[in-house]
FIDRENBA-143231 format. One record per residue (C-alpha): residue number from 1; residue in three letters; x, z, y. Coordinates in nm, 3 decimals. Layout:
// FIDRENBA-143231
PT_seq_type_u_w_v
PT_NUM_ALA_X_Z_Y
...
***
This chain:
// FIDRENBA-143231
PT_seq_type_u_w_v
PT_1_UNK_13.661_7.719_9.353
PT_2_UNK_13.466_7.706_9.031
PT_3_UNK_13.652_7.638_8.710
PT_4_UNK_13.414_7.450_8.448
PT_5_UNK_13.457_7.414_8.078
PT_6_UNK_13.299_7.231_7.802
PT_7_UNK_13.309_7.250_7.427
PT_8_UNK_13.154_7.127_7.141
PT_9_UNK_12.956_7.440_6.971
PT_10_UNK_12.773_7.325_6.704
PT_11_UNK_12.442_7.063_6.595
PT_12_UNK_12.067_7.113_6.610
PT_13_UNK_12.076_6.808_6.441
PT_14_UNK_12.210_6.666_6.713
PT_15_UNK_12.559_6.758_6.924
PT_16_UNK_12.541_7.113_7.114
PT_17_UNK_12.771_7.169_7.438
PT_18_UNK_12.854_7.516_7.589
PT_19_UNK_12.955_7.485_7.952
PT_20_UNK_13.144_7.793_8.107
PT_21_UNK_13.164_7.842_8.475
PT_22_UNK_13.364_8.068_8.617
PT_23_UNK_13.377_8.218_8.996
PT_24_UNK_13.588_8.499_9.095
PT_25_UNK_13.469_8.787_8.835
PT_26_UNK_13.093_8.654_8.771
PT_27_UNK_13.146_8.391_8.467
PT_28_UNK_12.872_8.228_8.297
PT_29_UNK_12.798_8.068_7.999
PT_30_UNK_12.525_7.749_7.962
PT_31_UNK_12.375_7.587_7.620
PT_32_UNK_12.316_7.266_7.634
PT_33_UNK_12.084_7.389_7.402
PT_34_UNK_11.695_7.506_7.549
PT_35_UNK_11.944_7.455_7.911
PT_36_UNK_11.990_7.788_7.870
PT_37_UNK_12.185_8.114_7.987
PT_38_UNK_12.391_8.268_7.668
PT_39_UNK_12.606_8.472_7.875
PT_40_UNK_12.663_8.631_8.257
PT_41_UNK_12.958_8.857_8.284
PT_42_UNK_13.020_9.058_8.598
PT_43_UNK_13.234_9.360_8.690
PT_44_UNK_13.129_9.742_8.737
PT_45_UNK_13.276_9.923_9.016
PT_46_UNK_13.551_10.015_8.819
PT_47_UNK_13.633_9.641_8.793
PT_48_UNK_13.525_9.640_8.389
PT_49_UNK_13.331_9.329_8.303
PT_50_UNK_13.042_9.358_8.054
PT_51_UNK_12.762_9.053_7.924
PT_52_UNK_12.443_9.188_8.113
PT_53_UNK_12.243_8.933_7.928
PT_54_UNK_12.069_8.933_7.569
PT_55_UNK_12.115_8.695_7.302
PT_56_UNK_12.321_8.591_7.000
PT_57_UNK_12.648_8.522_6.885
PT_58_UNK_12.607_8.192_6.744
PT_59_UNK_12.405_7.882_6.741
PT_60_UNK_12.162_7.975_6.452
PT_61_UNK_12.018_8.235_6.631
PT_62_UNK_11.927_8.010_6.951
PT_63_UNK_11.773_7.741_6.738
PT_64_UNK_11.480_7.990_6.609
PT_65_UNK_11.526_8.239_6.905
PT_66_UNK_11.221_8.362_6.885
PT_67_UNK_11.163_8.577_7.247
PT_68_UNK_11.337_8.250_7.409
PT_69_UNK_11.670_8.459_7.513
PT_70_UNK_11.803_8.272_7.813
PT_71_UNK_11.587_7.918_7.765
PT_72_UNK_11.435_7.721_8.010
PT_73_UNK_11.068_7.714_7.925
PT_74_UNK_10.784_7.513_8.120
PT_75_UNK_10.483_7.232_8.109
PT_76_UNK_10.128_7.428_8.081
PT_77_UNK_9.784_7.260_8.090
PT_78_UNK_9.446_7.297_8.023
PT_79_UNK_9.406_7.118_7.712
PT_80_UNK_9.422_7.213_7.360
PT_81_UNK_9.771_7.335_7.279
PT_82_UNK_9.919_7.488_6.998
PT_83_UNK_9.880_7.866_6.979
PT_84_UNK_10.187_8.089_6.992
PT_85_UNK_10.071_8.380_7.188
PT_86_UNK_9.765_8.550_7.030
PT_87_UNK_9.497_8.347_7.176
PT_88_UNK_9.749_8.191_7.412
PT_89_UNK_9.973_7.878_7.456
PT_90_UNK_10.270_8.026_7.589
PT_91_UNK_10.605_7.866_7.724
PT_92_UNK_10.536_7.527_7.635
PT_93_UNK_10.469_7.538_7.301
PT_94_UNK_10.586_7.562_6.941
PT_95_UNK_10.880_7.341_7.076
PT_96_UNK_10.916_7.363_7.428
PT_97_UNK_11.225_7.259_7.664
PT_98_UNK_11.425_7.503_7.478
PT_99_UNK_11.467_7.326_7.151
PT_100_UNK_11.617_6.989_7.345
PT_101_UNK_11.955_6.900_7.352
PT_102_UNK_12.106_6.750_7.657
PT_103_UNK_12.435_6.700_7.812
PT_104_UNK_12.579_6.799_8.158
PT_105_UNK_12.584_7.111_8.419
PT_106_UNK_12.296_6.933_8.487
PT_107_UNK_12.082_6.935_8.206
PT_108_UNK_11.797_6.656_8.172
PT_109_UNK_11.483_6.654_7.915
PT_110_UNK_11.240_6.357_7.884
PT_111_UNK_10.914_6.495_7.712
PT_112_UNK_10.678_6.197_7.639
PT_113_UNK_10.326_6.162_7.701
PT_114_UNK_10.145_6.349_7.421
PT_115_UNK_10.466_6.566_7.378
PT_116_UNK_10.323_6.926_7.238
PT_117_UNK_9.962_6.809_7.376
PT_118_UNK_10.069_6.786_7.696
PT_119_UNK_9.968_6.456_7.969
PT_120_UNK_10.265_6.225_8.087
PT_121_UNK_10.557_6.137_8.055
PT_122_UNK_10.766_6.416_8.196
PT_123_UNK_11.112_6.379_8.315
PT_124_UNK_11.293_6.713_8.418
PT_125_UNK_11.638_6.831_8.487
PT_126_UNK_11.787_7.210_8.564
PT_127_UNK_12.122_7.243_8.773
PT_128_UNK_12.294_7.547_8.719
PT_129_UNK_12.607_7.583_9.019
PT_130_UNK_12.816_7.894_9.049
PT_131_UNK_12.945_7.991_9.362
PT_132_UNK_13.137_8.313_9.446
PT_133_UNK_12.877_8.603_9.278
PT_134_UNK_12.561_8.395_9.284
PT_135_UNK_12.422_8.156_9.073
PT_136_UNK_12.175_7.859_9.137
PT_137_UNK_11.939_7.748_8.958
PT_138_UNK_11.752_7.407_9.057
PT_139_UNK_11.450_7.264_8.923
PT_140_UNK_11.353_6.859_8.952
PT_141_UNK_11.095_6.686_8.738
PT_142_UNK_10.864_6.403_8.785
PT_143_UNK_10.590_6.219_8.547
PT_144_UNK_10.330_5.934_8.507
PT_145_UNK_10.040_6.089_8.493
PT_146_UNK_9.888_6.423_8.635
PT_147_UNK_10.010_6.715_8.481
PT_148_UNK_10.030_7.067_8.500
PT_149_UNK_10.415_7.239_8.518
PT_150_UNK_10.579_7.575_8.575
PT_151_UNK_10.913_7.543_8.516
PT_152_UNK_11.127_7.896_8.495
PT_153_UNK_11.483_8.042_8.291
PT_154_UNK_11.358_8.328_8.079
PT_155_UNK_11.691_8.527_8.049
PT_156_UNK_11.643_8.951_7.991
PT_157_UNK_11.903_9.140_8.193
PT_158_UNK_12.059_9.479_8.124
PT_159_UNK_12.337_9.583_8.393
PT_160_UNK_12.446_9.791_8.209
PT_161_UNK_12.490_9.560_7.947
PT_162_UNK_12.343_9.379_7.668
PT_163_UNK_12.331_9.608_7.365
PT_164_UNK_12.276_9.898_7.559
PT_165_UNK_11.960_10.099_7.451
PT_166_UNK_11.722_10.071_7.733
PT_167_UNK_11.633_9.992_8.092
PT_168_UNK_11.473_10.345_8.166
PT_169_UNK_11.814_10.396_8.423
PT_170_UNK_11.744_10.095_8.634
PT_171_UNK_11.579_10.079_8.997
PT_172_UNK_11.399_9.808_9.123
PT_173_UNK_11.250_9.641_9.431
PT_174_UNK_10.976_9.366_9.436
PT_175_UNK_10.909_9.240_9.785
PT_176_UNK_10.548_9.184_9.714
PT_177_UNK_10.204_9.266_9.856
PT_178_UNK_9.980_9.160_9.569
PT_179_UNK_10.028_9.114_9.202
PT_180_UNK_9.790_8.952_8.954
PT_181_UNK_9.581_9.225_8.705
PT_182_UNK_9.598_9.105_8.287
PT_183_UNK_9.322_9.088_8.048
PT_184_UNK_9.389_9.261_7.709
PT_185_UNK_9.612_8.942_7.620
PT_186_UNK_9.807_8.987_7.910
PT_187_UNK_9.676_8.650_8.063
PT_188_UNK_9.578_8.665_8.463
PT_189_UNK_9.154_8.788_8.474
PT_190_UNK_9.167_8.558_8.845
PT_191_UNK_9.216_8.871_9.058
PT_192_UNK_9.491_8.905_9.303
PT_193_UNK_9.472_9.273_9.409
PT_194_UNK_9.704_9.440_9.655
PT_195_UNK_9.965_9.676_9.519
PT_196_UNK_9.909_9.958_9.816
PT_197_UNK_9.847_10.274_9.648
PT_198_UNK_9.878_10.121_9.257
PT_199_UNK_10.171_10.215_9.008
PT_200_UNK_10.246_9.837_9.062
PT_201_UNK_10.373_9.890_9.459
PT_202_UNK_10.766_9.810_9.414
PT_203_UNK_10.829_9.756_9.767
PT_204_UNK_11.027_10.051_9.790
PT_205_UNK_11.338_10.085_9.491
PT_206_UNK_11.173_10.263_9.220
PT_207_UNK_11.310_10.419_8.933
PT_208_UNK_11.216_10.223_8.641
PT_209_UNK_11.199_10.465_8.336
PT_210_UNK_10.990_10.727_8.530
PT_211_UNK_10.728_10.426_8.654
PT_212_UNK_10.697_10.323_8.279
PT_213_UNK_10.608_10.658_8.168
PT_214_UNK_10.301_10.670_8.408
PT_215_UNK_10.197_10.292_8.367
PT_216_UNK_9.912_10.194_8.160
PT_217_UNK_10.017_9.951_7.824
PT_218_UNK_10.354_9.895_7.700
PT_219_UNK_10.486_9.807_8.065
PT_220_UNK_10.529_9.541_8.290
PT_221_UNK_10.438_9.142_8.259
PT_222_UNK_10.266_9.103_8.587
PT_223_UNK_10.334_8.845_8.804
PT_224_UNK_10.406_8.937_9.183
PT_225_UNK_10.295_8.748_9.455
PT_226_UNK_10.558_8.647_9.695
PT_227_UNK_10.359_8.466_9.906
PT_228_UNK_9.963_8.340_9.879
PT_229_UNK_9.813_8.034_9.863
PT_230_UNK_9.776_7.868_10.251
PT_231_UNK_10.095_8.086_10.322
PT_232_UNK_10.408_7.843_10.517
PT_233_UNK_10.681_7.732_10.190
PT_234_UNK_10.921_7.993_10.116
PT_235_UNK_11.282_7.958_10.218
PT_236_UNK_11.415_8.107_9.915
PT_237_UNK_11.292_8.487_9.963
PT_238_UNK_11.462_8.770_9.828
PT_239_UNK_11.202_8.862_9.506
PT_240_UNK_11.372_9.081_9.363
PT_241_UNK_11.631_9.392_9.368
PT_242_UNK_11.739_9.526_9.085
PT_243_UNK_12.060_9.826_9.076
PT_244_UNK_12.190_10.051_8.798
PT_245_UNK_12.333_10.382_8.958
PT_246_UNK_12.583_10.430_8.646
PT_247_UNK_12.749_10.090_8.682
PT_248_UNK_12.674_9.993_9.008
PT_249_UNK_12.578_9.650_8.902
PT_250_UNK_12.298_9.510_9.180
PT_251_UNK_12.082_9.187_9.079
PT_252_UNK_11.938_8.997_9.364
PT_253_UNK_11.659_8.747_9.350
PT_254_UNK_11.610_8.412_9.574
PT_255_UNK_11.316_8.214_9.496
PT_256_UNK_11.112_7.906_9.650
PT_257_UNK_10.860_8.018_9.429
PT_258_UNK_10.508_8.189_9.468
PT_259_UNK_10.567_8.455_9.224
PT_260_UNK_10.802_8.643_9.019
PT_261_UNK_10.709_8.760_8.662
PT_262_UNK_10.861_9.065_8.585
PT_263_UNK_10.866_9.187_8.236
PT_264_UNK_11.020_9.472_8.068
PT_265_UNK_11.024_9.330_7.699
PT_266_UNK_10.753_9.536_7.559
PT_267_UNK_10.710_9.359_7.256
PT_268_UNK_11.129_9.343_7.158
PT_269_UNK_11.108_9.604_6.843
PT_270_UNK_11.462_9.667_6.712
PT_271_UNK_11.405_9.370_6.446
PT_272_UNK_11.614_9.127_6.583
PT_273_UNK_11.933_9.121_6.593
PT_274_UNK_12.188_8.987_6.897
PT_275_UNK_12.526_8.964_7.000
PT_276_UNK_12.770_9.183_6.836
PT_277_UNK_12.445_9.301_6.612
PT_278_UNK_12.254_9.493_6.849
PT_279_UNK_11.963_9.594_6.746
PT_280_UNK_11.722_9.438_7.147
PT_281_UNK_11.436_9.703_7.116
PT_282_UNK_11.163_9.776_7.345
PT_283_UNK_11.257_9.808_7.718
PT_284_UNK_11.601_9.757_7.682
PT_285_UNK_11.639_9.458_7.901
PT_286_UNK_11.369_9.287_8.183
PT_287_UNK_11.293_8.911_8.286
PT_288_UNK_11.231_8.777_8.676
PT_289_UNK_11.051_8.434_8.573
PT_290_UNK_11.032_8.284_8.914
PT_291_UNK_10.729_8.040_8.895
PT_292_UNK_10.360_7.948_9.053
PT_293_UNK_10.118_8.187_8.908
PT_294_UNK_10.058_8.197_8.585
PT_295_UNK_9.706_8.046_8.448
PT_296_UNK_9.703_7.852_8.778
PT_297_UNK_9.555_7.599_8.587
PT_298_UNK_9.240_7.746_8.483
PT_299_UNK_9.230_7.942_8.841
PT_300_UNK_9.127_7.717_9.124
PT_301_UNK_9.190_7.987_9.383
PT_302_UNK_9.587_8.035_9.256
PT_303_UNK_9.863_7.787_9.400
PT_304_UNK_9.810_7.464_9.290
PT_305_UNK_10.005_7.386_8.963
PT_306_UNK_9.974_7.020_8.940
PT_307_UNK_10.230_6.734_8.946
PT_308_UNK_10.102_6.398_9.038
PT_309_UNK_10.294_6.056_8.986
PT_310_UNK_10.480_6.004_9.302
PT_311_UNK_10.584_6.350_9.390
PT_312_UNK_10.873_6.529_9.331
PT_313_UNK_10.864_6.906_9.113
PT_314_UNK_11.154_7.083_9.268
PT_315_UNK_11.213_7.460_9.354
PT_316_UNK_11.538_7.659_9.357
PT_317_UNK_11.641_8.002_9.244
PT_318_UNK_11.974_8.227_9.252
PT_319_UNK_12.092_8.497_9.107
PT_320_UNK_12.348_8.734_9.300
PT_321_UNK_12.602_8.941_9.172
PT_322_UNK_12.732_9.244_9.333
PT_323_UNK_12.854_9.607_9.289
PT_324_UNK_12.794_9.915_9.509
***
């Protein structure tokens, strides 16, 4: 069974709820807060339990947060946004999904027609259920009007635990045959190009420190392409693979999802400061955003990215816990 807890933490103005959930030796902590991720603690193979994800201590730091540690973040379009990303609108906004407060294990966010620039009334929800070592992560939304959404958790991972140093130790595995190329502000250029003799095939586990050493740029934020457009749905396929030798800590990826954005955190610098004052700098944790394609809306060729009034947003992701 899963033991669930909930306590008041705080106000941004309004009342902030931490949910625990608790499975076996994989417990996890929820804000109600950007329905976010402050916490997953799992066992080495010496049984010791560490927090493998980044973030802060207390509520302050969440209600700035500026990297979006462990929030949900979602709705893009084609209109004129706000810019927060160079030339870029980037995870919804200047106050996306993760600055509402909601209530529940199930989480639930009403953004209004206009909300941020963006069309429709948008109602969404994301259920988080633990269940022995894995963790699920469903998706529903629905709107009035035609709009574009990508809906995805934007946690950073470190198995061998948040705080330490770098990633550089880690080997990985993405089950993908193509990934998308980035223009110099690391948006999509429309070209899906296969990863067969590039530094970005990851079908085989590769040793991440040695792979960012010959990569172009300060590292990975590509997305990969599980599956193309015209391809059958995905019955939640295995994205990702992620192991640190030292620990033994393994990450495994489900999605229903298109694509998987894997980023190293290139642009963490040491300036900000996280649980029990770490100093996150660069590469010292990575991100698996399962989502469509990013830019889909400006690419007619990607998957399609709209929601229309009558349909049903949904797609499903987990997160498994284990130890070699």
């Amino acid at each position: 069974m899963t033991e669930v807890c909930k306590e008041q933490c705080g106000a941004a103005p309004g009342p902030v709820e931490s949910w625990s959930l608790r499975s076996g030796a994989v417990s996890v902590e929820l804000l109600s807060l950007g329905c976010g991720i402050k916490s997953v603690s799992t066992p080495d193979r010496s049984g010791q339990s560490a927090d493998i994800v980044l973030g802060y201590d207390d509520l302050e730091g969440y209600l700035s947060n500026p990297r979006y540690f462990g929030a949900v973040v979602g709705r893009v379009k084609e209109y004129e946004l706000a810019i927060n990303n160079g030339p870029n609108a980037l995870h919804g906004g200047l106050k996306g999904f993760d600055k509402a407060v909601d209530n529940g294990v199930k989480l639930s966010h009403f953004s209004p027609d206009g909300d941020e620039g963006y069309s429709g009334n948008l109602n969404a929800s994301v259920t988080y259920r633990l269940e022995k070592n894995t963790l699920s992560v469903l998706y529903h939304a629905q709107t009035d009007r035609t709009t574009p959404i990508n809906l995805t958790n934007h946690s950073y991972f470190n198995l061998a635990g948040q705080g330490t140093p770098d990633i550089y130790d880690h080997e990985v595995t993405i089950s993908a045959e193509s990934y998308l190329p980035v223009d110099d502000t690391m948006i999509p250029t429309g070209e899906v190009k296969p990863v067969e003799k590039t530094l970005f095939d990851l079908r085989k586990l590769v040793l991440l420190g040695s792979r960012l050493e010959e990569l172009p740029g300060p590292g990975f934020d590509h997305n990969f392409c599980l599956c193309l457009p015209g391809d059958p749905p995905l019955e939640r396929k295995c994205a990702r693979r992620v192991v640190h030798p030292g620990t033994g800590r393994v990450l495994e990826v489900n999605t229903t999802q298109p694509g998987v954005q894997f980023y190293t955190s290139n642009f963490l610098d040491g300036t900000l400061k996280g649980k029990g004052g770490a100093a996150y700098s660069k590469h010292s944790a990575f991100c698996l955003e399962t989502q469509n394609w990013p830019d889909a809306v400006n690419q007619p060729h990607f998957p399609d990215a709209l929601l229309r009034p009558g349909e049903t947003y949904t797609h499903t992701t987990r997160f498994t816990f284990s130890v070699i």
